[in-house]
C-alpha positions as a printed Julia matrix, in Angstrom:
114×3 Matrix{Float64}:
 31.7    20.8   -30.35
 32.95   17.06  -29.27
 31.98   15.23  -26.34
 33.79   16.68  -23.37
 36.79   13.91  -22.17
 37.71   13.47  -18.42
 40.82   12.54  -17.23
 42.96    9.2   -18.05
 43.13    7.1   -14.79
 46.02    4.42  -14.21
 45.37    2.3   -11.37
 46.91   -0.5    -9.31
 44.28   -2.19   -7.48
 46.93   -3.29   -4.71
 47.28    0.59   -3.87
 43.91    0.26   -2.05
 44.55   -2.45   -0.01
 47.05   -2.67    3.32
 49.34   -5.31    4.02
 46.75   -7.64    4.84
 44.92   -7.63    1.32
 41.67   -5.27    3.22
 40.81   -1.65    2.57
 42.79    0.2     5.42
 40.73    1.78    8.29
 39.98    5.02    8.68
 40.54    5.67    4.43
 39.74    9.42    3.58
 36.32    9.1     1.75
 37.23   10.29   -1.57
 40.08    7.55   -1.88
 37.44    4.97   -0.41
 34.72    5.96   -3.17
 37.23    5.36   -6.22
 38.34    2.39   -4.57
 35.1     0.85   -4.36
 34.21    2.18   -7.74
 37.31    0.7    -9.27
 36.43   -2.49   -7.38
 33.33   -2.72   -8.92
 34.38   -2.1   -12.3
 37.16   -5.04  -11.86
 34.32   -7.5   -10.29
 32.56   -7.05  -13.48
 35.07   -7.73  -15.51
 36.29  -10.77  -13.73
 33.17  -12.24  -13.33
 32.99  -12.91  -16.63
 29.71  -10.98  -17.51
 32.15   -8.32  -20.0
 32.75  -11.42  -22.8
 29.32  -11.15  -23.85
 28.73   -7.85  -23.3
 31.18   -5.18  -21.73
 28.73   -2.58  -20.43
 28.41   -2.78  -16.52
 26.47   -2.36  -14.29
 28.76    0.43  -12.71
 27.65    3.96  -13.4
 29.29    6.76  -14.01
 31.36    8.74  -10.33
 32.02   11.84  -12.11
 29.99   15.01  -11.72
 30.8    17.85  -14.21
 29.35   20.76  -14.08
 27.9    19.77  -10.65
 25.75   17.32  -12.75
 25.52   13.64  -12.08
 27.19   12.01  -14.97
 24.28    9.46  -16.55
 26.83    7.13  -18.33
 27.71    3.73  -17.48
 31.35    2.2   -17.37
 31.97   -0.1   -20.48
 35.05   -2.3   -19.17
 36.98   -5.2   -20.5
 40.21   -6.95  -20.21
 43.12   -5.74  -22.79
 44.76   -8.06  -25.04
 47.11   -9.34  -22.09
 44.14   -9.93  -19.86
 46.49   -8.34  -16.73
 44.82   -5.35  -17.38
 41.75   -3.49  -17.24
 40.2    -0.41  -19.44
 37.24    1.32  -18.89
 35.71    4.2   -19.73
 32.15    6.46  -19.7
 31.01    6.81  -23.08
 28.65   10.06  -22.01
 31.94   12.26  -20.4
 34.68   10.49  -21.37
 36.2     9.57  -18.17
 38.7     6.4   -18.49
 41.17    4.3   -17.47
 42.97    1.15  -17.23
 43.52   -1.0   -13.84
 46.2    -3.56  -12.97
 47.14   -5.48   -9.62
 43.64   -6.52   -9.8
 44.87  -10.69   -9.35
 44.09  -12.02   -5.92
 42.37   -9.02   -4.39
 39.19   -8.58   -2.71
 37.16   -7.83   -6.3
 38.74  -10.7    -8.32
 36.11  -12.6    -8.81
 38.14  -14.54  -11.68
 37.04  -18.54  -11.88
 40.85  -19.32  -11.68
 40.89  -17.83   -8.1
 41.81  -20.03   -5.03
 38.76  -19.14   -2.82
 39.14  -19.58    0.91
């Protein structure tokens, strides 16, 4: 029997975010979890850190079974380096993230900081 293979995310980063660029008040908590976790995943990534290495630091949200998934997101940017896949090597779970430029998690050198 293979490993068991979640479900195939495809994410805009800008989704999360109001008018303003901030996470909206009053977010229902499940879309506020995978917004953070997608966050995360994208800080990682555009930090830097995934060049030399693209496990994270970002473990695993999914729960199957009712079990606590163990695995930890391996991320990096795709050829065209506007987007973002990721995925759990212990369930499977993946996906890739765009509109990631300019928001709250970019932590990309290339950035204009405030």
């Amino acid at each position: 029997m293979g490993r068991p293979i979640g479900g195939t995310w495809v994410t805009d980063m800008r989704d999360c975010l109001d008018a303003s660029g901030a996470i909206p008040e009053g977010l229902p908590g499940p879309a506020l979890n995978l917004a953070l976790f997608l966050g995360a995943i994208v800080a990682w990534v555009t930090s830097g850190r995934s060049a030399a290495n693209p496990r994270t630091n970002v473990p695993c949200r999914r729960s199957p079974g009712r079990r606590r998934c163990p695995g930890e997101i391996v991320a990096t940017f795709e050829a065209d380096r506007e987007s973002i896949v990721w995925d759990c090597p212990a369930c499977g779970d993946n996906g890739v993230t765009r509109g990631w430029e300019g928001t709250p998690w970019d932590r990309s050198p290339r950035r204009a900081r405030p």
